[in-house]
C-alpha positions in Angstrom: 31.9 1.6 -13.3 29.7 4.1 -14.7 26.8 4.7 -12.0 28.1 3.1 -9.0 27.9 5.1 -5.7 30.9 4.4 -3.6 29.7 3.3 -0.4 29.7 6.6 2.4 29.7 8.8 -0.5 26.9 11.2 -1.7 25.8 11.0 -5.7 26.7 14.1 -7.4 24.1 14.5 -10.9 26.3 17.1 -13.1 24.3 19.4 -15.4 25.3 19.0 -18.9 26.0 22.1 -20.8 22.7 22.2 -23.0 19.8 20.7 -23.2 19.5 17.8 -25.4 16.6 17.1 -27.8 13.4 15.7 -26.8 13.1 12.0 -27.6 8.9 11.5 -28.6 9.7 7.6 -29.8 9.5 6.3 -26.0 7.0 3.2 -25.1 5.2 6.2 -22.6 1.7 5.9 -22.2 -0.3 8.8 -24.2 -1.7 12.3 -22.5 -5.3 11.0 -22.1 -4.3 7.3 -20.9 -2.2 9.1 -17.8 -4.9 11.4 -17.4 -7.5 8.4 -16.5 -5.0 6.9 -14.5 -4.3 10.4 -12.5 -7.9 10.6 -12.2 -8.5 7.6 -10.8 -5.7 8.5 -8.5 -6.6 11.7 -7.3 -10.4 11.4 -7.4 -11.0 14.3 -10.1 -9.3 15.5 -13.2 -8.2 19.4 -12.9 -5.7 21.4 -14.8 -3.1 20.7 -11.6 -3.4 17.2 -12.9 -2.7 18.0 -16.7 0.1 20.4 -15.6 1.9 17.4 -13.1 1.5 14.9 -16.2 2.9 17.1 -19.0 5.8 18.2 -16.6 6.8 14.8 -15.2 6.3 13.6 -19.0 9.0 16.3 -20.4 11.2 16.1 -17.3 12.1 11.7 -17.9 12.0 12.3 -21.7 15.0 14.8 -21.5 16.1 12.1 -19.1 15.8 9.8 -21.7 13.7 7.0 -19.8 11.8 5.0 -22.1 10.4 3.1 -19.1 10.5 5.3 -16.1 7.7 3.3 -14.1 9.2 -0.4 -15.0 12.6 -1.2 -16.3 13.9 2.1 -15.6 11.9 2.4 -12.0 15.5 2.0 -9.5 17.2 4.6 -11.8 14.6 7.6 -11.3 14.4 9.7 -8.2 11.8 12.5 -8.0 12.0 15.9 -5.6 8.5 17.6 -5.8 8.2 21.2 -4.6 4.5 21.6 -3.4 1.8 19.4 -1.9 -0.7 20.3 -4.7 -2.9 18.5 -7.4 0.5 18.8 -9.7 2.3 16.8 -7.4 -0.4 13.6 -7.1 -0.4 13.2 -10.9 4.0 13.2 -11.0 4.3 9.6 -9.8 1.3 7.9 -12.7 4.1 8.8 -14.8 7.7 8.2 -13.3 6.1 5.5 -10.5 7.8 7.3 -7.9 6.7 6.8 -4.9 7.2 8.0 -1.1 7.1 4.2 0.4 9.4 3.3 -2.8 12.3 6.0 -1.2 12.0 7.5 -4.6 10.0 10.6 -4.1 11.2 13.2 -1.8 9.2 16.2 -0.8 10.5 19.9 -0.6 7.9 22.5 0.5 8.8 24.8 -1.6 5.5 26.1 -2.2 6.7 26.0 -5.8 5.0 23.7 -9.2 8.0 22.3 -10.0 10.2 18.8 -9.9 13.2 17.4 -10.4 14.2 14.2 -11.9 17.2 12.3 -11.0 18.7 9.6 -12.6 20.8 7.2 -10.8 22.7 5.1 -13.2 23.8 8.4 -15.6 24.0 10.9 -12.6 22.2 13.5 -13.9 19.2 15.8 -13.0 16.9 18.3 -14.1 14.7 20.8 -12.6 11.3 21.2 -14.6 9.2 24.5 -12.9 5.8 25.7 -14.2 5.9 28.9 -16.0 3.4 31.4 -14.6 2.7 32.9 -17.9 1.1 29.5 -18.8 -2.1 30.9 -17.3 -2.1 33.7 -19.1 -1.3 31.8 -22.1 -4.5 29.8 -21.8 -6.7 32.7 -22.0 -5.0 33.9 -24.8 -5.3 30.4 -26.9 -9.2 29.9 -25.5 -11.1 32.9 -24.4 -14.4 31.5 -25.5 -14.2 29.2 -22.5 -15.2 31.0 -19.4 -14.6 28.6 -17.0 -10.7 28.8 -15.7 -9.9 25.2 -14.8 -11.4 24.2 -18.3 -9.7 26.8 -20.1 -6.1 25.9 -18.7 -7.3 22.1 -19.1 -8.0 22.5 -22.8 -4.7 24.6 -23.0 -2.3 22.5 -21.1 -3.4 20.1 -23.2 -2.0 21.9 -26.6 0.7 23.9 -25.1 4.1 23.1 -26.4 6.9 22.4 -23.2 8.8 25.1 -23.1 5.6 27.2 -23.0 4.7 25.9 -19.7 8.1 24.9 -18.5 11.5 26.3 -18.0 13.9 23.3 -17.8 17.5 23.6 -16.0 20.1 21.0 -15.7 21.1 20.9 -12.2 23.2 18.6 -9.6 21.4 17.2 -6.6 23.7 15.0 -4.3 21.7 12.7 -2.6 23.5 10.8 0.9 23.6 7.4 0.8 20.9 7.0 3.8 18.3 8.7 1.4 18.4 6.0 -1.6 16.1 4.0 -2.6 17.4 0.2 -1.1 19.5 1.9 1.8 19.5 -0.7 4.7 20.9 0.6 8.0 20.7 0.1 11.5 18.0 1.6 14.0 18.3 3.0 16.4 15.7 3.7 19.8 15.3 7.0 21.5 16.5 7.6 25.0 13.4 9.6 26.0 10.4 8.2 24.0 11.5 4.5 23.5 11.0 4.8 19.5 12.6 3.1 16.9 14.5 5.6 14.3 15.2 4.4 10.7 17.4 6.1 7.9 19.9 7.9 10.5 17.6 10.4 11.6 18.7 10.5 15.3 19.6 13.9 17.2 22.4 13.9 19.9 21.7 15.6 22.8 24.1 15.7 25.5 25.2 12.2 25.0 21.3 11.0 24.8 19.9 9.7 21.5 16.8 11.0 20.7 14.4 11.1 17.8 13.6 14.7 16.4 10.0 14.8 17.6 12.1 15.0 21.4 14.6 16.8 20.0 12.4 19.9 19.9 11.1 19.6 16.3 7.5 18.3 16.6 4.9 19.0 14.3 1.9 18.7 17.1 2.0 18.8 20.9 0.8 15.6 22.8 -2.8 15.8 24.8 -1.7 13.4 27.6 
């Protein structure tokens, strides 16, 4: 059946040929009723935050979610690309979240996203254009102040001003899903339990990465 993942295999999301047509007749919240909710979120509304709505907005509409944070919340996975204002404001719009399995970080260092959806196997990548900043002080350059000038603009930008969107395939392994239930395992040298397959064989010794030689910080004691 159309959207099963055979069990042991990894979801391949095939890019259509063209982009189809924006759908605007969804039951999504408006621009300014995701923009209290980011604020509230994020603790201040900046032009990051406009730029994050807008994109994850136009990314689930080509998508064609009409309920990406409800009934359509186990169909929607979301790779972000940078660990900036952009990327706090994605999940107030598709509900994506990291403790949810559904939103996986890529430091890219880059103000893009792509959405994935389950059930159709399909994906595309949304990335911020550059020239959108320019484009803002050409559309308001009575407004001095940058953040409120690319706020205002971001605002009245159409998407493909800001974005460029690309169809793309993403195959996600089973172990990374959303719902994937596995068994732990405990590393032979620290004595910690490792979810999601994540183990590293060493000589014959299971060991977590962290002992494995890829820690992020260096114990005191």
């Amino acid at each position: 059946m159309a959207g099963r993942i055979p069990a042991g295999r990894a979801p391949h999301f095939v890019a259509p040929a063209v982009l189809p047509p924006v759908l605007f007749s969804m039951p999504l919240k408006s621009l300014p009723e995701y923009e209290l909710l980011a604020e509230q979120a994020h603790g201040h509304l900046c032009a990051g935050q406009i730029l994050g709505l807008r994109l994850a907005l136009y990314g689930v509409r080509l998508l064609g979610l009409e309920d990406p944070a409800g009934a359509d919340r186990k169909r929607l996975v979301t790779f972000v690309e940078i660990d900036r204002c952009a990327t706090d404001a994605i999940p107030i719009v598709t509900g994506c979240r990291l403790g949810k399995r559904a939103l996986k970080f890529r430091d890219f260092g880059k103000v893009a996203a792509t959405f994935c959806d389950l059930r159709e196997n399909r994906a595309v990548r949304i990335a911020a254009r550059e020239s959108a900043k320019s484009r803002a002080r050409e559309l308001h350059p009575e407004i001095a102040d940058k953040n409120r000038q690319q706020m205002r603009a971001y605002r009245e930008m159409p998407d493909d001003e800001l974005f460029r969107a690309q169809w793309v395939r993403v195959a996600i392994s089973p172990q990374d899903l959303p719902g994937y239930k596995g068994p732990r395992v405990v590393c032979a040298e620290c004595g910690e339990a490792i979810s999601f397959q994540r183990e590293v064989k060493r000589h014959e010794r299971t060991l977590c990465r962290g002992c494995a030689g890829e820690r992020y910080y260096s114990p005191l004691a």
